[in-house]
C-alpha positions in Angstrom: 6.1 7.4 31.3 6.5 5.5 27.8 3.3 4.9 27.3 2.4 8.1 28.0 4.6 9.6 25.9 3.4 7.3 23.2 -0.4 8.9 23.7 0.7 12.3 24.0 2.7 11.7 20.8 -0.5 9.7 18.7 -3.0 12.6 20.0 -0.8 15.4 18.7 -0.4 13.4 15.2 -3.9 13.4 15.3 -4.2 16.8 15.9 -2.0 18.0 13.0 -4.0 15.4 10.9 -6.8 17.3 11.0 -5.4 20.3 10.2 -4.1 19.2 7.1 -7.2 17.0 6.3 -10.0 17.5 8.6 -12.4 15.0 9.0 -15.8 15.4 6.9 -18.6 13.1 6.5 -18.3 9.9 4.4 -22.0 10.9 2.9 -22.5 14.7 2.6 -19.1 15.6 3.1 -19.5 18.2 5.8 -16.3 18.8 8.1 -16.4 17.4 11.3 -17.0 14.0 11.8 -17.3 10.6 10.0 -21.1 10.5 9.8 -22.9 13.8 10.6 -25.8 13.8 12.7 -28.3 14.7 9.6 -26.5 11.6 7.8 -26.8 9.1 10.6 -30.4 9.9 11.3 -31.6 9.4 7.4 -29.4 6.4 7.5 -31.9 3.8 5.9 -32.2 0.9 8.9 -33.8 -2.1 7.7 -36.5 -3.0 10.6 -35.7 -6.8 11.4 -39.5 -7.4 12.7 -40.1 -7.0 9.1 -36.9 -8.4 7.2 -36.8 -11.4 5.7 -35.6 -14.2 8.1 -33.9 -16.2 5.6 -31.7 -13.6 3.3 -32.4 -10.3 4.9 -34.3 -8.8 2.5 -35.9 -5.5 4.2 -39.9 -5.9 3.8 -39.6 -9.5 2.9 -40.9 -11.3 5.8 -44.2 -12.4 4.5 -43.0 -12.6 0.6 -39.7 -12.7 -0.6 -38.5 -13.3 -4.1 -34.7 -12.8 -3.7 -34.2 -16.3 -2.0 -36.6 -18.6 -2.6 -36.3 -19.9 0.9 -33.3 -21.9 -0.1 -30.5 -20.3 1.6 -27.9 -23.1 3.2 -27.6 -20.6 7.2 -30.1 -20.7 9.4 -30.8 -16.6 9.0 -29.1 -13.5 7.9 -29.2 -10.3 9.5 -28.7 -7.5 7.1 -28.2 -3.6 8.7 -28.9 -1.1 6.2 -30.1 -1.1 2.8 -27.7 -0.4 0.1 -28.3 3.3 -0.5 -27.0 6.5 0.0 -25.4 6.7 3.2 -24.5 3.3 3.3 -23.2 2.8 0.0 -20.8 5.3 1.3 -19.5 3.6 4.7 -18.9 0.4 2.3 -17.0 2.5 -0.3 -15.3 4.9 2.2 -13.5 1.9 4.2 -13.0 -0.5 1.3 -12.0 1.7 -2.0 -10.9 4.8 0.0 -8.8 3.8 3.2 -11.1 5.4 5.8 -10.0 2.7 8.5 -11.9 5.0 10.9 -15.4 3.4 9.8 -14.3 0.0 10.4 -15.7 0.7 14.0 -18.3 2.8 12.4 -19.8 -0.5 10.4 -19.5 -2.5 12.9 -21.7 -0.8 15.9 -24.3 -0.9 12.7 -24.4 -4.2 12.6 -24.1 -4.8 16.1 -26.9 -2.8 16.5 -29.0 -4.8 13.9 -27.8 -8.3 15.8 -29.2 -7.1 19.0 -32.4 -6.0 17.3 -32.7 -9.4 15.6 -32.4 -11.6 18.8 -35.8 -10.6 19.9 -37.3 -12.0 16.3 -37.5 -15.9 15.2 -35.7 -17.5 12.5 -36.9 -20.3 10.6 -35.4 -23.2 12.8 -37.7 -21.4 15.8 -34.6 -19.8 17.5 -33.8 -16.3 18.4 -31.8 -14.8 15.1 -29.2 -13.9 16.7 -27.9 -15.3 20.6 -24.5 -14.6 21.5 -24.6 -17.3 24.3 -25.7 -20.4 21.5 -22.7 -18.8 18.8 -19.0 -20.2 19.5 -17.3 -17.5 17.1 -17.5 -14.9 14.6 -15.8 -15.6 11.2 -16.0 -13.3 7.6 -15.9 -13.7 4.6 -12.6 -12.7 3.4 -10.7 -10.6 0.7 -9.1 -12.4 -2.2 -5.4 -12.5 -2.7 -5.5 -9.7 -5.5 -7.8 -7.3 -3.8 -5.9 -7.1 -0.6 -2.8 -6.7 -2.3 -3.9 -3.8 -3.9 -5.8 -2.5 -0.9 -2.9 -3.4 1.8 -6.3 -4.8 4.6 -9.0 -6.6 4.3 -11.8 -4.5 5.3 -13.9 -6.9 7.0 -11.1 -8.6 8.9 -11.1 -4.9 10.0 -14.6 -4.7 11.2 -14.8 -7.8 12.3 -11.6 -7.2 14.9 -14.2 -4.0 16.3 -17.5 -6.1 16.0 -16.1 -9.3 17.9 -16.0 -7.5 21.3 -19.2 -5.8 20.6 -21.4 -8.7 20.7 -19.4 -10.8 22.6 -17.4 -13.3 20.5 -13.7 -14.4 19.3 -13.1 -13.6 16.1 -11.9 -16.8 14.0 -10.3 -16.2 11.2 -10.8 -19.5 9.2 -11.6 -18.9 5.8 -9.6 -18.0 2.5 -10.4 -17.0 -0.8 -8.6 -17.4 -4.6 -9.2 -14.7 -7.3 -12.0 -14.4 -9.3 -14.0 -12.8 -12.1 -15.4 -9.6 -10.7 -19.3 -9.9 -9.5 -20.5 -6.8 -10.2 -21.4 -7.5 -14.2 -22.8 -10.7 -13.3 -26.5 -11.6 -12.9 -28.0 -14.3 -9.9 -26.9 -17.2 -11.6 -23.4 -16.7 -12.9 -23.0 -15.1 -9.5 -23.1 -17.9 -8.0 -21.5 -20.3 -10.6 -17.9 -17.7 -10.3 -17.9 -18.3 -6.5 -17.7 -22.5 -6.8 -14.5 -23.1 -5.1 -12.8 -20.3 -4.3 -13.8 -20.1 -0.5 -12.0 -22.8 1.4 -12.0 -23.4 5.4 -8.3 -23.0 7.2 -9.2 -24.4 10.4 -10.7 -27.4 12.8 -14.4 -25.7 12.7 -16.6 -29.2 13.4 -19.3 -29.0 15.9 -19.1 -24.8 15.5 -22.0 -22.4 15.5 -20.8 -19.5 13.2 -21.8 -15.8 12.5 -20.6 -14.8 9.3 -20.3 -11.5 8.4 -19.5 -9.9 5.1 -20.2 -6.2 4.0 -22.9 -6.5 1.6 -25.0 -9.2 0.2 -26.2 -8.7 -3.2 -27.6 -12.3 -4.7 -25.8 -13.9 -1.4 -24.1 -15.9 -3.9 -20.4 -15.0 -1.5 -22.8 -15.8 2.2 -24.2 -18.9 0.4 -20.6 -19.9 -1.2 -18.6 -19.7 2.7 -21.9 -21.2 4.4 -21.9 -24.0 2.3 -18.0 -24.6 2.6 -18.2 -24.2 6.7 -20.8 -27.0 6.8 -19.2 -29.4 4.4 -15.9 -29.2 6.9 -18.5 -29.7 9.6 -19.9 -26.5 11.3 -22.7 -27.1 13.3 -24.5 -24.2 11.7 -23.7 -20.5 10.1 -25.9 -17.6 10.9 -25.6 -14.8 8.6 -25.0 -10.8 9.0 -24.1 -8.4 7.0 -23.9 -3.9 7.0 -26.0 -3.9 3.8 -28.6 -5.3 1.6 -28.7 -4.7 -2.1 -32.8 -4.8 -2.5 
């Protein structure tokens, strides 16, 4: 009877929700749901028979400049490319409080993880197999940005992604404040992100999916890759919802 009443009670706040602010899409803004059905078929997918197995660069599998081939995982998985709509399902959940795409972002990249398990990465193995990855883990907020925020967004995905492709979610790393990224090219990129990620937990012998919501230079993948190892991971594979390309 509670819990019924606790249901009745949520739908009807719902309900009166969306009179006072009804839902419209995160992209074109038309009422009615989170991504409208024009929005989520233009959405730009990056086809994984053709992405880049080491960074995730669409088109990049038979030339890529963006990583050299040096990356420390053993793949990356990137979603969408960083345009349009999906610069909007970042922003939306991260700078605006639209919780709701948490979910949203992650049946994207779940989607783009089950694509990927029928392509090779580098080391010869599927991209992505749920039954040869102990966790998922992410690459987390800083101090300063979730105070200001109140969540971290990708602690937030990741909670809806975990049970979508089969995993415990493993929340392991932490991160101290830094200069913001965005004004930075490749190289300082990578040089603001030296010791700021550190590992929280026992994670030797592990075989980790890190997620993050967008990877730019990778300098943030590359930073919490290298940290998971050094504590004794037995390898990361990589995924994130966008690609900057």
């Amino acid at each position: 009877m509670r819990g019924d009443l606790a249901s009745l009670a949520h739908t009807v706040a719902n309900a009166a929700a969306e009179l006072v602010c009804p839902t419209r899409c995160v992209s074109c803004n038309m009422p009615g749901e989170l991504l409208c059905d024009s929005c989520r078929a233009s959405m730009p997918w990056i086809d994984q028979r053709w992405a880049c197995p080491v960074c995730g660069a669409p088109f990049g599998w038979l030339t890529c400049t963006a990583c050299e081939g040096e990356w420390e995982s053993r793949t990356c998985v990137c979603a969408l490319g960083f345009e349009q709509t999906a610069s909007q399902m970042v922003a939306c959940l991260k700078d605006r409080a639209e919780l709701r795409l948490a979910g949203v972002n992650a049946a994207a990249m779940a989607t783009a993880l089950d694509e990927a398990s029928a392509w090779l990465a580098p080391d010869g193995g599927m991209r992505f197999c749920p039954d040869q990855t102990d966790a998922l883990c992410f690459v987390p907020a800083t101090a300063d940005a979730y105070a200001r925020r109140g969540f971290d967004h990708m602690e937030l995905v990741c909670a809806e992604l975990a049970p979508m492709v089969g995993l415990p979610l493993f929340d392991v790393l932490k991160r101290t404040s830094r200069h913001d990224q965005r004004e930075l090219d490749r190289t300082q990129r990578a040089q603001n992100l030296v010791g700021t990620i550190d590992v929280v937990d026992d994670v030797s012998g592990m075989r980790l999916l890190l997620a993050d919501d967008v990877v730019t230079s990778g300098a943030s993948m590359r930073e919490a890759t290298r940290v998971l190892l050094a504590r004794g991971a037995a390898e990361v594979t990589c995924c994130a919802l966008t690609r900057v390309w």
